[in-house]
N, C-alpha and C positions, 0 to 999 in steps of 0.2 A: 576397279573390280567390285567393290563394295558401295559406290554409287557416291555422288557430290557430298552427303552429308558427313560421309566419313573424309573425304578427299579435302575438304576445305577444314575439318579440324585437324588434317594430319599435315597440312601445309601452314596454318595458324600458331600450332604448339609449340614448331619449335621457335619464335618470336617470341613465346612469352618467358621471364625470369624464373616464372614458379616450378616451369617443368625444369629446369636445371637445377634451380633451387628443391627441391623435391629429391631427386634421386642422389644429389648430393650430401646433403643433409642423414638419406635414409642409410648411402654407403659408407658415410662416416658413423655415424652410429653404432652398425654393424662394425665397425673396423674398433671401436673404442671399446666396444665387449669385449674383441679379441683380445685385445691388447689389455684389458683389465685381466680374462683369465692368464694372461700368460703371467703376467708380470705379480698377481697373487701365488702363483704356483710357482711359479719362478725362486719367490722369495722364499717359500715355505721349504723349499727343495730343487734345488740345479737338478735341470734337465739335461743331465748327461747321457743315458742310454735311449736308445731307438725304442723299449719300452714305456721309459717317460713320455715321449714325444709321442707315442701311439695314441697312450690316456690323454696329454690334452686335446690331441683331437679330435679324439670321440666323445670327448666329455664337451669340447667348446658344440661341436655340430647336433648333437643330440640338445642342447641350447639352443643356438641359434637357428635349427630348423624349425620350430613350432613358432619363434614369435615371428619369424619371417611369412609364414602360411598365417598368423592371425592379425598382420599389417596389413599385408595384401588383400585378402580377403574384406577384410573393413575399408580398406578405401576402396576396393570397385565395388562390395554390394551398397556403400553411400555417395558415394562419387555418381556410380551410374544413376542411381533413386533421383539425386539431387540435380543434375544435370538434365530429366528427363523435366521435373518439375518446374524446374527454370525455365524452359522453355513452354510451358505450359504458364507459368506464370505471367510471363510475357505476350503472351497467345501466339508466338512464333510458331509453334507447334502447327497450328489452325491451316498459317500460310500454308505449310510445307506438305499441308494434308492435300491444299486445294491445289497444287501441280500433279507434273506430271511422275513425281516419285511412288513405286511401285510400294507396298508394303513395306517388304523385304530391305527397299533400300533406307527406310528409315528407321525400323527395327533394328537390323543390322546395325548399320552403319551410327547409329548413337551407342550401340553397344563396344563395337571396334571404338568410337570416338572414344568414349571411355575408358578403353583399357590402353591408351595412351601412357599415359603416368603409370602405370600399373606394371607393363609390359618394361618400361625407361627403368624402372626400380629393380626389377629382378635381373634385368640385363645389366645393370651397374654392380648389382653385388655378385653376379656369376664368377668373377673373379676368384671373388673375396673365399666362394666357397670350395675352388677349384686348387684355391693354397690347402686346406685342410687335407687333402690326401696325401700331401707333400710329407706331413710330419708322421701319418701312419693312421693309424687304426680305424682309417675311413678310406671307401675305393670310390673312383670315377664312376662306378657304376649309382653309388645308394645316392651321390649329390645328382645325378641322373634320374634315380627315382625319385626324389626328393622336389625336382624342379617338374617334373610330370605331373607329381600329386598337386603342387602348392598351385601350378598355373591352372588346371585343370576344374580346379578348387576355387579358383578368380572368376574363372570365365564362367561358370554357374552362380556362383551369387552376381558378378554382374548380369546376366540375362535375368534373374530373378528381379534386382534393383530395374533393371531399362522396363519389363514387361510391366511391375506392378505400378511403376512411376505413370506408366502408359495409363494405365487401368484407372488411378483413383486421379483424383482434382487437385487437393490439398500436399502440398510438400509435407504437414509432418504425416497422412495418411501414407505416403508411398515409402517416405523411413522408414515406420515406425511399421509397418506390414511387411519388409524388406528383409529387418532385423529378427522379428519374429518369429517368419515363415522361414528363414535361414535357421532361427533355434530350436524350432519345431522338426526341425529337419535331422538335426543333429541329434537330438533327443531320440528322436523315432528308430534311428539307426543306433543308436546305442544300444539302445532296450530291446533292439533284436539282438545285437552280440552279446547283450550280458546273459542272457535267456530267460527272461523276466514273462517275456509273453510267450516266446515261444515252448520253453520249458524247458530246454536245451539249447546247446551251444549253437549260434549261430555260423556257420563254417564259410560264410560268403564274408562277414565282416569285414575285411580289409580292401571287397571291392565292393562296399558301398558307404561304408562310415568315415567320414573323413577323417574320423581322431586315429579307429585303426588301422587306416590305409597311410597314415603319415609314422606309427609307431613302425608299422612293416616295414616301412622306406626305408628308414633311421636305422633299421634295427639287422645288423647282419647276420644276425639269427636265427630269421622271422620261421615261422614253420612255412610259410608262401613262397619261399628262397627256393625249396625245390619243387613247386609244384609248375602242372603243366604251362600255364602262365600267370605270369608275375602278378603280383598285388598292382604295381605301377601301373602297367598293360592292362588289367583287369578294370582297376579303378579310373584313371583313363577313359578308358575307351566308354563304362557307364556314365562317368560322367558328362562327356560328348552326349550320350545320345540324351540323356534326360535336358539337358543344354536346349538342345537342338528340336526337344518337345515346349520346353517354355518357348522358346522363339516363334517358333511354327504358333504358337494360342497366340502369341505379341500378333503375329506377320496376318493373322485372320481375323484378329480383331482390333485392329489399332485404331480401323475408321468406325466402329460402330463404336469404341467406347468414345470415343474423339469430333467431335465435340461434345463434352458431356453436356445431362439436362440442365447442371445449375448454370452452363453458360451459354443455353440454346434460346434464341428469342421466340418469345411467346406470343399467341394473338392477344391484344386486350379484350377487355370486357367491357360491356356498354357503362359507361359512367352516367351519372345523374340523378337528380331526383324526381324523373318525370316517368312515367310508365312507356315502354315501347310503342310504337303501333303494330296493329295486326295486319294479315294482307287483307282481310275484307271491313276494315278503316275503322273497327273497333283498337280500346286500348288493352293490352295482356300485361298483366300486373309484372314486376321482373322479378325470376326465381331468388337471382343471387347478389349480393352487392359488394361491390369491389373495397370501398367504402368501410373501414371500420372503427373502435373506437383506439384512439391513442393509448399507448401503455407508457405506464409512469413507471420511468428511470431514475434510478439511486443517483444521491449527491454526485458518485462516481461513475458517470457512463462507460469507463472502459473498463470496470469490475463488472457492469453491468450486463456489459454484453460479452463479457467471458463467459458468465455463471449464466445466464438466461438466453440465448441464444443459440444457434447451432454456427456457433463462429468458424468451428473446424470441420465440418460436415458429419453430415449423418454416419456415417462410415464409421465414424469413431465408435461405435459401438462392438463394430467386428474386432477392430484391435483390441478391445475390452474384451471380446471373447476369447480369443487367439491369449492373450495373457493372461485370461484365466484356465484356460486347458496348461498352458507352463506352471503355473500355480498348483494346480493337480496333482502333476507330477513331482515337484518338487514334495506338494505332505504326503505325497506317496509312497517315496524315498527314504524322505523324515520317520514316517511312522512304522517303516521298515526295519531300518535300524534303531527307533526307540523300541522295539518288542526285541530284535536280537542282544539288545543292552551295549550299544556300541556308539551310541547317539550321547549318553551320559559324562560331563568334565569328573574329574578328581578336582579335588582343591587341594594345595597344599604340596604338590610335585611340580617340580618345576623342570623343564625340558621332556613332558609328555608329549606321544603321541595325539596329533587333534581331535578331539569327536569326528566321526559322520556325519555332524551336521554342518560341519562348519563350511563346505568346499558346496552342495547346494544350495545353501542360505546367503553365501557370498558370491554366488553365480547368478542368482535371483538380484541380488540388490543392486549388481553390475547395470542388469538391465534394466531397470526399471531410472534407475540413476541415468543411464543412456537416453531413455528415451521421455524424461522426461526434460531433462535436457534442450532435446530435438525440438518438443514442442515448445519451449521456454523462447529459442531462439527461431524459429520459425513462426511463433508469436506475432513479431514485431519482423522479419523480413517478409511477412507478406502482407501487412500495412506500407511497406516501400512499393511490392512489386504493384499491387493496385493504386499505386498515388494518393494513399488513403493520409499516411503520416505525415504529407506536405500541408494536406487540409489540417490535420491536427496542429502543427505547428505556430499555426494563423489563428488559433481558440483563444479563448480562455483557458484554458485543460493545465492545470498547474503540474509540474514534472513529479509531487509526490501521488498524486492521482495517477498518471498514465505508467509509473514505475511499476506502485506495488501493486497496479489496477490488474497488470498483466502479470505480477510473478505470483500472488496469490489466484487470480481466476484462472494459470497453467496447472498449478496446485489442486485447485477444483477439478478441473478439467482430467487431468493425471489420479485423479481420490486413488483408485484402486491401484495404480503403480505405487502410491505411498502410503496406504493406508496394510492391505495386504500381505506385505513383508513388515511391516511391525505389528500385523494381528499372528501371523509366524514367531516370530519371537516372543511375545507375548503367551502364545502356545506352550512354547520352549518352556519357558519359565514355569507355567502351570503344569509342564508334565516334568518337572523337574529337571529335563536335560540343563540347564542350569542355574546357578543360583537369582532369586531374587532382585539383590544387589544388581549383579552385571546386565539383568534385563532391563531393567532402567538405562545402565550406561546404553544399553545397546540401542534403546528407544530414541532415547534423547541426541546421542550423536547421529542414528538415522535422520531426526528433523535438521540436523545440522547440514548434513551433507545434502538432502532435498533442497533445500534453500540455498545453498551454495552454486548446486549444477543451475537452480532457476534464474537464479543471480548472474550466473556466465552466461546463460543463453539470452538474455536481456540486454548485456552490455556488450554482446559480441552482435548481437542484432543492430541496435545503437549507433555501432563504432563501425561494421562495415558495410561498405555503401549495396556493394553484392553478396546479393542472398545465397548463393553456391559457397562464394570463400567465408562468410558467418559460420554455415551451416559444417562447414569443414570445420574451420577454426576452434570452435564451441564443441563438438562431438571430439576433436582430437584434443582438446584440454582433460574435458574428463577420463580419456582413452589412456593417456601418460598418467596421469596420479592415480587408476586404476590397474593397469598393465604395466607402464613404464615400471614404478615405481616396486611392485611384485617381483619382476626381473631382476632388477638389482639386487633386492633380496636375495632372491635363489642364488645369484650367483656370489654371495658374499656366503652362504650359508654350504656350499657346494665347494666352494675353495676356502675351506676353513684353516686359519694361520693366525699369527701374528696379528694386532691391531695395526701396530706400526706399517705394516706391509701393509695391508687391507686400505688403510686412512687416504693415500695420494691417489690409487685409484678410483677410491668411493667418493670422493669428493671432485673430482674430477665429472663424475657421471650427473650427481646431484647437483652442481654447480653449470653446469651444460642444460640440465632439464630445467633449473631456473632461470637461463637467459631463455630459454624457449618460449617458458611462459610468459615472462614482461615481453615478449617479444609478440605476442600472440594478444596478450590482454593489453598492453600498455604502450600499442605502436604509435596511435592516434594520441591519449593523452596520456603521457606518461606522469606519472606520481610516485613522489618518495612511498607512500601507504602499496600502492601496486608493486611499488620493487622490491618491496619489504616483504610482502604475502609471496611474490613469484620465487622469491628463492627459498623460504623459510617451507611451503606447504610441500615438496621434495621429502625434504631433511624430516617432518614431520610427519608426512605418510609412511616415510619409511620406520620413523622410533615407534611408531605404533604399531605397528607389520612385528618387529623386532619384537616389542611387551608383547601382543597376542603369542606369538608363535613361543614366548620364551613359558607363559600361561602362566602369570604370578599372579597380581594383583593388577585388574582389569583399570583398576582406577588410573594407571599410568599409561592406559591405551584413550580412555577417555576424556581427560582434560588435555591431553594436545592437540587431540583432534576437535573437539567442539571448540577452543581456543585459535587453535591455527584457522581453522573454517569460518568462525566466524568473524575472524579478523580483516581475512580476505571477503568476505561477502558485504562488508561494513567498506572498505578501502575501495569498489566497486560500486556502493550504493551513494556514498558522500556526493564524489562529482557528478553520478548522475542527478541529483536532487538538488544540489547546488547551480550547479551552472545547464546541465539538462541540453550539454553541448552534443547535437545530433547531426552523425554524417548524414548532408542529404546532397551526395554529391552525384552525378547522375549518371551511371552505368546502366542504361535500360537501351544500350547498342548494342551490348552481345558480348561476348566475355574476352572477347578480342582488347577491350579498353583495360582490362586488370591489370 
């Protein structure tokens, strides 16, 4: 129904390990939260009445519904981006333009292919969430509305990630526009509900915003509980059709972006040093000359042509614009609440309320942390997919040239991702939102953490052979010590008890999140320095989550962090520099060999 290209990955998938592995992984997860809230709450107080049991399960699903919609959501709108590019990488893409497949069926049907895993994950925890009503204070109906919004909410960032992947050349271009035009998105709908533009309440918000069409879901109180139709239904149904408008721009321009110009072959031009002839047997001098002079390249050629070159396409400039319009908005916010006086810390109280600035300053560094990431590790997987890193390998090109050639000219490349949100803090400080002191911490551990995601995305590039599982791999490292690790919090801060009680569940989660990581950084060469970072940078994202949020003295939020980070970014760079041992094992048959 959806045409060969969907049919042959929907008869491939389930052959491979990872989609099992996948939804198993994602429903044990979910099942370990559970089981973490109950057994804190458990300790704190025996769940004896039908009352208790109402509270944890409206307390566990009001949890696990938002990080369930913000899983999902992240792997189909980079699942699809990255899938679409791969193939584009490969030039399969090209093939599959010159049959006789319709628009539609390759539009489509990479997007269906895509939401493979996506579709296997929420049908594995449908269960999980269908127990929650069991113990009360949640009905069959909201995990109903709740599974509307979250898929409905997939299948638009995927068609987003498949169309834009279509559109640009470059794997991190179709990310990292993916990401974006997805946060742009969400911004835009916010700022109508809060009534910032409009000037009043937005009264449609819950069927266009996704934050408040999932609060309505959750929330059995919603004021959309009695209206004509539901928030679900509402939201829903716009998102279908906005879906169904990105597709339809895919399905009518797939073949005009496809083959793009940088890989359309060109006529030459007359080469030589002789002048042309004319038709009446004179000679005509020649306008142009193909012919020019050589340009001198640095000690380090692959610094070289990170920083002076258009290595990652022109295009990069839109992403620069697109992140500077998010930038906007965030000192717009900032300087919103520095005039209402809400933006300013107290020193010296301990368990305050956060500033206002802290939840967009920490929203902004997410992403930028994200994508510059993307480009770290799509770096070096698109020296694989052009057979470029096999010619490298056969150089001279010593392995500390081609390391930091790439993680400092991603750095270049990225300026305004890194640069930008430390000229914001730096703000901060000048307008006194806070002290001097902590603007430093906050400086210097931001350069910790830049170098740290560049350093993942080099070694997960490195380390696997294919560019899709890298590009997963790398984005979902930073995804857990950013997210993962948040989660835990809330939920230690949200079933507040005993330490004793607290201790076997939280170590259990933190201890789980560190085989994932050696599991993820350390499959190919494993090292005592990598086992030691995978489990210890958990436990250390979270003591520092714990200092911030507890707002003492900022100094015990910064020395773990620039210390854990840079432990791990050094236990990463050793054996690449050392031994410069690179998969170059050859999966350019299609993802069927993973």
């Amino acid at each position: 129904m959806l045409g060969p290209v969907f049919n042959r990955e929907a008869a491939v998938a389930p052959k491979r390990p990872r989609l099992y592995v996948a939804r198993a992984l994602y429903l044990l997860a979910m099942f370990l939260l559970l089981c973490t809230g109950y057994l804190v709450l458990s300790g704190m107080r025996p769940l004896r009445t039908a009352g208790d049991l109402s509270r944890f399960g409206g307390s566990m699903f009001l949890l696990l519904a938002p990080l369930q919609m913000i899983i999902v959501t992240f792997q189909a709108a980079v699942g699809a981006a990255s899938s679409v590019a791969q193939e584009k990488d490969r030039r399969t893409l090209i093939l599959m333009l010159l049959t006789r497949l319709t628009g539609t069926e390759v539009v489509v049907g990479k997007l269906a292919a895509s939401m493979i895993v996506v579709g296997s994950m929420l049908a594995a925890c449908l269960p999980l969430f269908l127990v929650l009503p069991l113990f009360g204070g949640v009905s069959a109906g909201q995990v109903a509305n709740l599974y509307a919004v979250t898929l409905t909410t997939a299948l638009f960032a995927g068609a987003v990630g498949t169309v834009v992947g279509l559109w640009r050349e470059k794997t991190f271009q179709a990310i990292a526009f993916t990401v974006l035009v997805l946060v742009l998105w969400v911004v835009a709908w916010e700022l109508l509900a809060s009534g910032i533009v409009t000037g009043g309440n937005w009264r449609f918000g819950a069927y266009t915003s996704p934050i408040q069409a999932l609060l309505a879901a959750v929330s059995p109180l919603s004021p959309f509980s009695t209206a004509p139709v539901s928030s679900a239904v509402g939201y829903s149904l716009f998102m279908l059709m906005v879906s169904g408008i990105v597709l339809a721009i895919g399905v009518a321009r797939v073949r005009v972006w496809n083959p793009s110009r940088e890989v359309r072959i060109k006529p030459q031009e007359a080469e030589g040093s002789h002048d042309l002839a004319a038709a009446d047997g004179t000679t005509a001098p020649v306008a142009s000359w193909k012919a020019r002079a050589p340009r001198e390249v640095w000690s380090n050629p692959v610094l070289w042509r990170e920083i002076r070159t258009w290595a990652y396409g022109r295009k990069v400039l839109i992403i620069r614009l697109a992140y500077l319009v998010i930038c906007l908005v965030v000192a717009a916010v900032l300087y919103g609440a520095i005039e209402n006086g809400q933006a300013y810390e107290r020193t010296g109280v301990a368990g305050r309320a956060l500033p206002a600035a802290t939840l967009p300053v920490a929203a902004l560094g997410v992403i930028s942390l994200l994508l510059v990431n993307a480009l770290a590790v799509n770096s070096v997987t698109t020296e694989r997919d052009v057979l470029a890193l096999d010619l490298l390998m056969v150089t001279d090109l010593r392995p500390a040239e081609f390391v930091f050639g790439k993680i400092f000219g991603v750095l270049y490349v990225a300026k305004e991702m890194v640069l930008i949100p430390m000229a914001i803090l730096i703000a901060l400080g000048g307008a006194g939102v806070m002290s001097w002191e902590n603007t430093v911490y906050a400086v210097l551990g931001a350069i910790a953490l830049y170098l740290f995601v560049a350093t993942v995305g080099v070694h997960c590039g490195l380390n696997y052979p294919a560019g899709r599982t890298a590009t997963l791999v790398s984005l979902g490292t930073i995804f857990f010590l950013c997210i993962g690790v948040a989660i835990c919090m809330v939920i230690m801060v949200s079933f507040r008890g005993a330490f004793e009680l607290q201790l076997p569940p939280f170590l259990a989660m933190i201890l789980g999140g560190g085989a994932g990581l050696y599991a993820a950084l350390g499959w190919r060469n494993p090292s005592s320095a990598i086992f030691s970072a995978s489990f210890a940078l958990p436990l250390i994202t979270f003591y520092a989550i714990t200092q911030f949020l507890l707002q003492r003295d900022q100094l015990f939020v910064f020395l773990p962090v620039v210390c854990g980070y840079v432990f791990a970014t050094a236990a990463m760079l050793v054996p690449a520099l050392s031994e410069f041992d690179v998969s170059l094992e050859s999966h350019r048959g299609g993802e069927g060999g993973e």
